[in-house]
N, C-alpha and C positions, 0 to 999 in steps of 0.2 A: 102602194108602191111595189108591195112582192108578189101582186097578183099582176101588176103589167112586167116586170122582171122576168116572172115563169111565164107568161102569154111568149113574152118574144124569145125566150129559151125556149119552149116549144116549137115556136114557126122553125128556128133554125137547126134546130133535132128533125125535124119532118124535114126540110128539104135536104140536110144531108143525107138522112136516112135514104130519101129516093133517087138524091143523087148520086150516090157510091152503090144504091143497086141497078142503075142502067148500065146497060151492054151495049149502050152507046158510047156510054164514057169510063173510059180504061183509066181514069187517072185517080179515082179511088175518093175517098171522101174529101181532103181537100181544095180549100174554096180556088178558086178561079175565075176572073172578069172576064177570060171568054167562055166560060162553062155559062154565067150572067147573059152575056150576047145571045146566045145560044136559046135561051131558058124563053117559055112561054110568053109571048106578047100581054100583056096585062093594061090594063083602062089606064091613060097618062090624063089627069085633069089639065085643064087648060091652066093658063101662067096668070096669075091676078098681081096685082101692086100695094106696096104699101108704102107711104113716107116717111122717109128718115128723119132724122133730126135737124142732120143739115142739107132737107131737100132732096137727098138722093133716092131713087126709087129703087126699091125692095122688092124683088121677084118672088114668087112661092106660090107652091101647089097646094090645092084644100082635096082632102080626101073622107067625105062625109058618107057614114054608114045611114041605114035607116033611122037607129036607134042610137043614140050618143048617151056612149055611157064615160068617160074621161075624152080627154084634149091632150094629145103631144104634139110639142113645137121640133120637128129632128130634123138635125145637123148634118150636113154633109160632111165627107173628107175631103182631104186638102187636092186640089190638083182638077175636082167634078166640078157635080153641080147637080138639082135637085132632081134632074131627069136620068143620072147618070146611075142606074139600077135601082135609085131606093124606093121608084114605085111599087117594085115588089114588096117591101115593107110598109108603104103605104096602105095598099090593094090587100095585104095580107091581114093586117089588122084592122082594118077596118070592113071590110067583109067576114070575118070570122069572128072576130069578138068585139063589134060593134064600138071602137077606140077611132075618134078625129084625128088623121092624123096632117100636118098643115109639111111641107118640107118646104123651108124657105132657103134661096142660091143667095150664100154669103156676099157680101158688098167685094166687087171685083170679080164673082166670078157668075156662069151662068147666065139669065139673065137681069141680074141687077146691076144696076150703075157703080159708078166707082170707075180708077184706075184697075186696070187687067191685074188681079193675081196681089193686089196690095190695097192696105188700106190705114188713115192719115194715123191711125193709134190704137192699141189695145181698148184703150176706154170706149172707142168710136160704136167696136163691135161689140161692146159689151151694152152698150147703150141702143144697137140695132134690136141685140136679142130681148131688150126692154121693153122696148115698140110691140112686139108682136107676144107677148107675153101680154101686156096692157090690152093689145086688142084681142086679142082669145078671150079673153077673163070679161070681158064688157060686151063680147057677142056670145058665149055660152058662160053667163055668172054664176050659173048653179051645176056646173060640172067642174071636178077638179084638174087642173091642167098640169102637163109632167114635162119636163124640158129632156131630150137627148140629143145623143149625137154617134156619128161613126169616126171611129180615125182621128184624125185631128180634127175635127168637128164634136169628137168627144172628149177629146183634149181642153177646146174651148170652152165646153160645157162645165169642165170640172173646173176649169182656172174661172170660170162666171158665179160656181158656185162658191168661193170665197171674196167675190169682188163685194167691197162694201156698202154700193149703192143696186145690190141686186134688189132683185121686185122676187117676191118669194113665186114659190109655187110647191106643188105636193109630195113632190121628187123627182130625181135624177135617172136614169137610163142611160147609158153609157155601152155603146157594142162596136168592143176589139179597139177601145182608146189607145192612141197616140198621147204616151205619157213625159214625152220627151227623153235627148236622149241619155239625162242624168240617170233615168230609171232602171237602166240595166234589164229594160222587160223585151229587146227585140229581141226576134227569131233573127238566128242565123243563118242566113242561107236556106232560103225558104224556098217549100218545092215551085210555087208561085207567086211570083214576089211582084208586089203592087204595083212597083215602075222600074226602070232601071235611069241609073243617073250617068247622063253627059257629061265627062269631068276634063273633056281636053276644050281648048279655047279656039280650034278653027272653026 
């Protein structure tokens, strides 16, 4: 688990690093979803299926090295979906340090089934993240598999890791969790800020 920790601490030091040294981009180290748009076209695998429990079909992308050396199942943030930049973390790990990485579009959003942007229970997705956890571990048995997530997709990961019918696996990965907002862990007015919120009602 600390040697995929520091792998993806690494990818994210390297592209800051070259991102705050372009003199393309004046706006300094600083992440940014259009700096993202911007950034290098990268290999988008094609969308594969998988079924739910209760029938609904499971979207997600497989990102296989030559050589598999671990399995992460990673989570999107709240609002995307699995095409929505984290090929790059895909393509990054899995070409450099040879790491499966599968990115599966939560139930409702992307392309998976489900009502748009909701879904019937917490259990439901905690029992999606199940499914595909089961099926990683039964197509590579002898590789260890790590669950993560971004955002509120990391959020979900962590609130999966105390659910009490979780299916284990080797560890957690968690990058820039959405820890809710009892946590007192948001930035303030941030130089790029993830979205902005519509709060009048026409």
């Amino acid at each position: 688990m600390k040697t995929l920790i520091l792998i993806i601490s690494t990818l994210f030091l390297i592209s800051c690093a070259s991102s705050s040294s372009s003199k393309e981009n004046p706006k300094g180290p600083s992440f940014s979803y259009e700096e993202l748009e911007s950034a290098e076209k990268v290999h988008l695998p094609s969308l594969q299926y998988i079924e739910a429990s209760d029938n609904i079909r499971l979207a997600y992308r497989e990102y296989i090295p030559k050589q598999i050396m671990a399995v992460l199942i990673f989570y999107h943030g709240g609002g995307t979906y699995s095409a929505g930049g984290y090929q790059h973390i895909g393509n990054g790990l899995s070409n450099r340090f040879d790491i499966l990485v599968i990115t599966p579009d939560i139930r409702g959003h992307g392309d998976s089934g489900g009502e748009r942007g909701d879904t019937p229970s917490p259990e439901q997705v905690f029992d999606d993240i199940g499914v595909f956890i089961r099926y990683m571990k039964a197509k590579y048995p002898q590789k260890p598999v790590f669950l993560g997530g971004h955002s509120s997709g990391g959020g979900t990961i962590l609130n999966y890791s105390s659910f009490k019918k979780r299916k284990k696996v080797r560890g957690y990965l968690f990058v820039s969790p959405h820890l809710g907002f009892r946590s007192k862990t948001e930035i303030e007015n941030p130089a790029n800020p993830f979205t902005t919120v519509k709060t009048d009602l026409l």
